[in-house]
N, C-alpha and C positions, 0 to 999 in steps of 0.2 A: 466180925462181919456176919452177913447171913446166913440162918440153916439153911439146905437148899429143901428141908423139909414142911417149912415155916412158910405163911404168905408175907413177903415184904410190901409195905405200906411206906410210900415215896410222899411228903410232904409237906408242910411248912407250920410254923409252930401259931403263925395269926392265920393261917385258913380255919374258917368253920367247917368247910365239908373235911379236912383233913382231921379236926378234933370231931367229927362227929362218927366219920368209921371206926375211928381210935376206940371210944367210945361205943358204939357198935359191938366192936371182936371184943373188949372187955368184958362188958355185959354177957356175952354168950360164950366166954369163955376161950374162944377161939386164938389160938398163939400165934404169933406176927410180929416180925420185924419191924421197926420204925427209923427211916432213913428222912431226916431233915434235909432237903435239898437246898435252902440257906448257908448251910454248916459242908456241905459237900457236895463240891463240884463236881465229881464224878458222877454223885447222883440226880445231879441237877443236868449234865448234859445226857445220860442215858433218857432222861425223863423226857427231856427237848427232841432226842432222836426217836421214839415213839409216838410222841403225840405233832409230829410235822413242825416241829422246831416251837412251839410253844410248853411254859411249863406248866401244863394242866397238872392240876393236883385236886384230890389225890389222885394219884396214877398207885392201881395194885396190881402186885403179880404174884401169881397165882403158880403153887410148888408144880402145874401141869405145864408151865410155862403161858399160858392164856395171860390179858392183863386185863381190868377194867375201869376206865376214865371216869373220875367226878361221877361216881355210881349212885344211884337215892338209894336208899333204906332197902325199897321191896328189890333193887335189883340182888344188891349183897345177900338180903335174906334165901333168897334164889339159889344165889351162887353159892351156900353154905349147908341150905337144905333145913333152915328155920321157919316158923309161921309167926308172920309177925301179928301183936294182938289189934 
């Protein structure tokens, strides 16, 4: 399961925004869990009880417990403390 030191990334294997944070924390290295909410229902109902009963994805959360919905680029870059080029 998860580190609770790690950011877990909640999403689905045909989202593009879900493979583009994936993508994202690769590239910069950044270590994160990856929870398919297809494959797991548990994490597909926490995801629905965050986001007002829809399964927005990505849905991230973050080791401070903070989370953030279907984020662009510059917001993750933000939240991670990168400059994006």
């Amino acid at each position: 399961m998860s580190d609770n030191n790690n950011i877990v990334l909640y999403g689905t294997n045909w989202c593009g925004g879900s493979r583009r944070v994936s993508r994202f924390f690769d590239e910069h290295e950044i270590p994160y869990d990856y929870i398919n909410i297809d494959a797991d229902k548990k994490a597909a109902l926490f995801v629905e009880s965050v986001n007002r009963g829809f399964r927005s994805v990505p849905t991230i959360v973050w080791p401070d417990g903070s989370l953030l919905v279907e984020p662009s680029l510059s917001e993750l870059a933000k939240k991670i403390g990168v400059d994006l080029p």
